[in-house]
LOKEZA-449719 format. One line per field, with one value per residue (C-alpha): residue in three letters; y, z negated, x negated; residue number from 1. Coordinates in steps of 0.5 Angstrom, whole numbers, plus 500, padded with zeros to 3 digits. Example, Ala and Ser with C-alpha at 12.3 -4.5 7.8 and 13.67 -1.06 7.14 Angstrom:
LOKEZA-449719
r = c(ALA_SER)
y = c(491_498)
z = c(484_486)
x = c(475_473)
k = c(1_2)
This chain:
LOKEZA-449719
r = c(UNK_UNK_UNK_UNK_UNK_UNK_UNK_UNK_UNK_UNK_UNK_UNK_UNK_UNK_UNK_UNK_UNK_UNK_UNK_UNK_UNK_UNK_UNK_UNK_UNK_UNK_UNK_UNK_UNK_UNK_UNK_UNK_UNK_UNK_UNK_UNK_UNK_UNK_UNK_UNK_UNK_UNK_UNK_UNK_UNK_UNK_UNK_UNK_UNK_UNK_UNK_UNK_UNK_UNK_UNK_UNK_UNK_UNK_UNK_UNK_UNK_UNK_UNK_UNK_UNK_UNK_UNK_UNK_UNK_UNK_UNK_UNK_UNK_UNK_UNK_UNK_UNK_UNK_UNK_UNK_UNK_UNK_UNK_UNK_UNK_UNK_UNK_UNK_UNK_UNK_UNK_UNK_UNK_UNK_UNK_UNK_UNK_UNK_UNK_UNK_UNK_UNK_UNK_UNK_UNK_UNK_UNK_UNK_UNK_UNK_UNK_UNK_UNK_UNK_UNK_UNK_UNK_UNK_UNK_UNK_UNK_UNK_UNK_UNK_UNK_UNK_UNK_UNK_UNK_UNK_UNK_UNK_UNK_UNK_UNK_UNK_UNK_UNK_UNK_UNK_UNK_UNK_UNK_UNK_UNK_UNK_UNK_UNK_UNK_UNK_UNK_UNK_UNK_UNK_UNK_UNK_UNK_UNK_UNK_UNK_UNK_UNK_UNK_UNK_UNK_UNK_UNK_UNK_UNK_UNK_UNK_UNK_UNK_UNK_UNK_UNK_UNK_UNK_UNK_UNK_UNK_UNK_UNK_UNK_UNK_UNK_UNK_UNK_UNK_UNK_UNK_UNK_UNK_UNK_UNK_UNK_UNK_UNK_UNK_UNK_UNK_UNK_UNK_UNK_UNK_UNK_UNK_UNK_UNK_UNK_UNK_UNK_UNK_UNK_UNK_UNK_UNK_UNK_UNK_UNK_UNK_UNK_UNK_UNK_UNK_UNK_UNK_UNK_UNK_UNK_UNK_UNK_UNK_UNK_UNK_UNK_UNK_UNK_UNK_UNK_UNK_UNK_UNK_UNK_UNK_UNK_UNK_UNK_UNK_UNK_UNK_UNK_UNK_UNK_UNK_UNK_UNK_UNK_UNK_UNK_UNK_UNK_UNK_UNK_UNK_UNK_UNK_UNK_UNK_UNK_UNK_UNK_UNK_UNK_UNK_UNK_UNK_UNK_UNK_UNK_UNK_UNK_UNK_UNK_UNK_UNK_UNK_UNK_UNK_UNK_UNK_UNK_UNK_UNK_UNK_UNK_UNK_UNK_UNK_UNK_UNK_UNK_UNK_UNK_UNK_UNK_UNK_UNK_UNK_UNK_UNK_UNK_UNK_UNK_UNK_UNK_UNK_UNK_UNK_UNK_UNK_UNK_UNK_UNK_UNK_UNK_UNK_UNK_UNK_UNK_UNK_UNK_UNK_UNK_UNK_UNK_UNK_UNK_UNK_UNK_UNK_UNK_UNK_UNK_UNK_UNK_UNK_UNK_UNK_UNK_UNK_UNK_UNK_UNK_UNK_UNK_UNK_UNK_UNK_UNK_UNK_UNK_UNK_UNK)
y = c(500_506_509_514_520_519_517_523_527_523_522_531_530_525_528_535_537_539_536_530_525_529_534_530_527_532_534_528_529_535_535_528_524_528_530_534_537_539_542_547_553_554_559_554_550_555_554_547_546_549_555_553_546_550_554_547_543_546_547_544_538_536_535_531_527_525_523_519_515_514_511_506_504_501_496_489_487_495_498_504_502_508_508_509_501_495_492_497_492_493_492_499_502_500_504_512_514_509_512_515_511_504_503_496_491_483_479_484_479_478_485_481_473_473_476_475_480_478_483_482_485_486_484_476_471_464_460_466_467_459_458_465_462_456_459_463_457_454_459_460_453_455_459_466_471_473_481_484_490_486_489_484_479_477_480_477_470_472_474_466_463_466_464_458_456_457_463_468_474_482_486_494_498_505_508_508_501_503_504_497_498_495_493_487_484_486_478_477_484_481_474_477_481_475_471_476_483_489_495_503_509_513_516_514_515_516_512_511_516_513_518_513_506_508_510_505_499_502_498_492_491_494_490_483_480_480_480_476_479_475_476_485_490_494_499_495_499_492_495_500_496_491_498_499_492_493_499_497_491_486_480_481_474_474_469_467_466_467_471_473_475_482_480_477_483_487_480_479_486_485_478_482_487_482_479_471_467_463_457_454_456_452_457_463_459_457_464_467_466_461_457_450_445_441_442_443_441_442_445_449_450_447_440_437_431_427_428_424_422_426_432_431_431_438_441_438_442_448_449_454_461_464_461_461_456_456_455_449_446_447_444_438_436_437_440_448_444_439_443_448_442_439_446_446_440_441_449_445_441_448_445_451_458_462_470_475_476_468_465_460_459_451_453_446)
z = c(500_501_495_490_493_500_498_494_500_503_498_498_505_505_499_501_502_510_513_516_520_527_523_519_525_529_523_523_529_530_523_522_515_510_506_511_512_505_505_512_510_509_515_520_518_519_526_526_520_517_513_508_508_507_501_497_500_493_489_481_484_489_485_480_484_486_480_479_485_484_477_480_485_479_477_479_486_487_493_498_505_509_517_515_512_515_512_516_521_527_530_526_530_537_534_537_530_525_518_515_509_505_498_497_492_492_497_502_506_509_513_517_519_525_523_525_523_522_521_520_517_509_509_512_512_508_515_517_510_509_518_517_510_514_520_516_512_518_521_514_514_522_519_520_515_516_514_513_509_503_504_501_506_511_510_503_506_511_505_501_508_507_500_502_506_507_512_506_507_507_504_507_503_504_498_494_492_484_486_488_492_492_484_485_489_483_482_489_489_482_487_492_488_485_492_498_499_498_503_503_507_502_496_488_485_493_492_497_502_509_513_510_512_520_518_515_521_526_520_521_528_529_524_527_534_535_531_531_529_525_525_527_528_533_529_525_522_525_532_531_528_535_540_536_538_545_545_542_546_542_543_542_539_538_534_538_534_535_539_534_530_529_526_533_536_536_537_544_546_545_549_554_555_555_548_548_546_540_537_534_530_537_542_537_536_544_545_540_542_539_536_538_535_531_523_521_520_527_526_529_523_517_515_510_509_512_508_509_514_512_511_517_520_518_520_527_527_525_531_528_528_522_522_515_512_516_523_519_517_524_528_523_521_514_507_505_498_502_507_501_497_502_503_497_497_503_501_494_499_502_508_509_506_504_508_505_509_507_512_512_516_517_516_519)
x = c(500_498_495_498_494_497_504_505_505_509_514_514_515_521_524_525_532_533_527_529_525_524_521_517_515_512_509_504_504_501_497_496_497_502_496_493_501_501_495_496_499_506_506_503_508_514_513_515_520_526_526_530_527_520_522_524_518_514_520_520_526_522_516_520_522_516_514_520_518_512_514_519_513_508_514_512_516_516_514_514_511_509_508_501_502_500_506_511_515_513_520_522_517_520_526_527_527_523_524_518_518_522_523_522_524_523_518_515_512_518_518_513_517_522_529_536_541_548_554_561_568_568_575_574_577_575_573_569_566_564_562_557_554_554_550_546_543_541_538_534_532_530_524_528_530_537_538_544_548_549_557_562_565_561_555_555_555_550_546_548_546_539_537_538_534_526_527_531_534_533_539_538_542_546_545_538_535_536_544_547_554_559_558_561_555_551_548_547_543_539_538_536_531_528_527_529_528_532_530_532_530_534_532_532_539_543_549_554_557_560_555_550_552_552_545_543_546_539_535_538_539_532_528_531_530_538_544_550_557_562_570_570_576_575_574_569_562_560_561_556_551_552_551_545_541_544_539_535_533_535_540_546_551_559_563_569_576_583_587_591_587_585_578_577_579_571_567_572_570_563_563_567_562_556_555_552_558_556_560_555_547_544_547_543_537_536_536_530_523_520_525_528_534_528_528_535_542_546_553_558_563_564_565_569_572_578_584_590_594_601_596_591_598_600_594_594_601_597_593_588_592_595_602_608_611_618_614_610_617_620_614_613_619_619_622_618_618_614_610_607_606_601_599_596_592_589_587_584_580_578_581_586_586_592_592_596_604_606_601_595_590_586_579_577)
k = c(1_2_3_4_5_6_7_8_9_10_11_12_13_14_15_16_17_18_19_20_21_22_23_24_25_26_27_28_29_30_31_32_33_34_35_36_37_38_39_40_41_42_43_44_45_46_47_48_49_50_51_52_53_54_55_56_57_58_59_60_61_62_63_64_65_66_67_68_69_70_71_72_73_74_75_76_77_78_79_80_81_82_83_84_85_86_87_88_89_90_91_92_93_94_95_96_97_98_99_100_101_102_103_104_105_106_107_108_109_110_111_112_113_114_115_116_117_118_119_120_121_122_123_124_125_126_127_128_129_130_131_132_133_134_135_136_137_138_139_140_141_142_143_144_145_146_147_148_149_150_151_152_153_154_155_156_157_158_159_160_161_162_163_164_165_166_167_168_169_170_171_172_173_174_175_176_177_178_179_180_181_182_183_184_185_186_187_188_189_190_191_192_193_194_195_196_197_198_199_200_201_202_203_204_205_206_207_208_209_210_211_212_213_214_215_216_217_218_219_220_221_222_223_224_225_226_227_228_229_230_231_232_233_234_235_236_237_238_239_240_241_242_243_244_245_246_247_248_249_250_251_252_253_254_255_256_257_258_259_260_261_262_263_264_265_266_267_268_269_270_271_272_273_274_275_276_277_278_279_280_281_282_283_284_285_286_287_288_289_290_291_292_293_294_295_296_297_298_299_300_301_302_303_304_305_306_307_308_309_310_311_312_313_314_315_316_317_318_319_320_321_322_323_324_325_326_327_328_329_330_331_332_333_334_335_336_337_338_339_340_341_342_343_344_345_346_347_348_349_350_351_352_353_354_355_356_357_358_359_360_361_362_363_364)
């Protein structure tokens, strides 16, 4: 890492309030490292930032702000990775607008393996949730590191996936990295810490805001070889992510699902548009420089066990579209008592899965 001297300078550039990333980028540019920035006169460097941000460049705020940073950088696991680092991913730097610096926190040899990003809706479904974990696992024990936006829904299972397997996972943030959002993902924060890795380009103590998760989607995209979108609405945040892959050069995969549903809506349009379908982790994996079907566990969804016929039955009536207890009487033939009383053995084999609105869906 960058020693403290060195990092000082770039914490106060990175911390001032209105000199963004373009700023400091010419900056550098025009001066060299931070240090060498800092010690130009304040004059010179009128030309090229900002005024107010100028006057705030030496202020008392920034400088605390600076040392509550280089403080949280001496704590085991902790660090602040610079573009001037060794350890900056070189994918990052293939991006239009690489962010000066990242806060670190976990195994930051992971910034160097190959990654997948996989991105979906946080309102997912269970079959969504359980076929993204599964996918994930198998691209994990792959030897790739899945990376995504610890969100809740599909991000989240994204993330499981990749702690189980030997690839892990890198969990980007929209808020600073001592701030875990949403606090319901708190022990997967704490999991991820221990034997992943969670990064941010935002100060200590940025807590959640909507213009910072746009943001945020460059990192994901940008710092893995392509990303796969599972179960997203057409106004999906997902969406954004994807778009900023495409233009990043990265490959592109979509998750197909029902026609009906909703959160099929953004992985059809993004299919349409030129995605790679993917029905299972192989259709992902053939398409990724250097990874074969060697080394782990096929899959294209989940598996579970045969139930028995009276409910293998009903799941056959089901097809695979959301569908309510009434037309499920109808099509098989049966009582609602015991239509609900089979829905409920098989959603307690994690077979079937209740929506809202009176519906149920198969999950396998």
């Amino acid at each position: 890492m960058t020693q403290d001297s060195g990092l000082a300078s770039w914490l106060q550039l990175t911390l001032t309030p209105g000199l963004g990333a373009v700023s400091i980028r010419e900056l550098l540019k025009q001066f060299g490292l931070p240090e060498n920035v800092i010690a130009r006169p304040r004059a010179e460097l009128a030309r090229i930032v900002p005024r107010a941000a100028l006057g705030e460049l030496d202020s008392a705020e920034v400088s605390r702000a600076v040392t509550l940073a280089l403080e949280w950088a001496q704590h085991p696991g902790h660090a602040v990775v610079t573009l001037a680092d060794d350890a900056y991913p070189r994918l990052l730097l293939e991006i239009h607008d690489p962010p000066p610096l990242l806060y670190a926190r976990g195994r930051l040899e992971l910034l160097r393996r190959p990654s997948l990003a996989i991105v979906g809706s946080r309102n997912a479904t269970a079959q969504g949730e359980r076929n993204t974990e599964t996918f994930a696992k198998a691209f994990s024990e792959a030897g790739l590191c899945i990376v995504s936006g610890l969100a809740l829904g599909i991000d989240a299972a994204a993330h499981r996936g990749g702690l189980a397997g030997v690839g892990s996972t890198i969990a980007v943030l929209g808020t600073g990295i001592d701030v875990t959002y949403p606090s319901r993902n708190s022990a997967l924060a704490a999991e991820i810490a221990k034997n992943g890795l969670l990064l941010s380009e935002f100060p200590l103590g940025t807590n959640a805001a909507a213009h910072n998760f746009p943001r945020r989607n460059r990192l994901i995209s940008g710092l893995a070889q392509g990303c796969l979108v599972v179960e997203a609405a057409l106004a999906s945040g997902s969406l954004i992510t994807a778009r900023a892959a495409a233009e990043q050069g990265r490959e592109v995969f979509a998750v197909p699902g029902s026609i009906h549903s909703p959160l099929s809506k953004g992985c059809h349009a993004l299919i349409k548009a030129g995605a790679k379908l993917a029905e299972s982790a192989d259709d992902v994996l053939a398409e990724l420089s250097g990874f074969r079907r060697t080394g782990y566990a096929s899959t294209t969804s989940t598996q579970a066990a045969v139930p028995s016929p009276e409910r293998e039955a009903l799941l056959v009536h089901m097809g695979f579209d959301p569908v309510d207890v009434d037309s499920l009487c109808a099509r098989a033939g049966l009582t609602a008592d015991q239509v609900s009383s089979e829905l409920l053995r098989l959603e307690l084999d994690g077979r079937v899965a209740a929506l809202p609105g009176g519906l149920y869906q198969r999950l396998n």
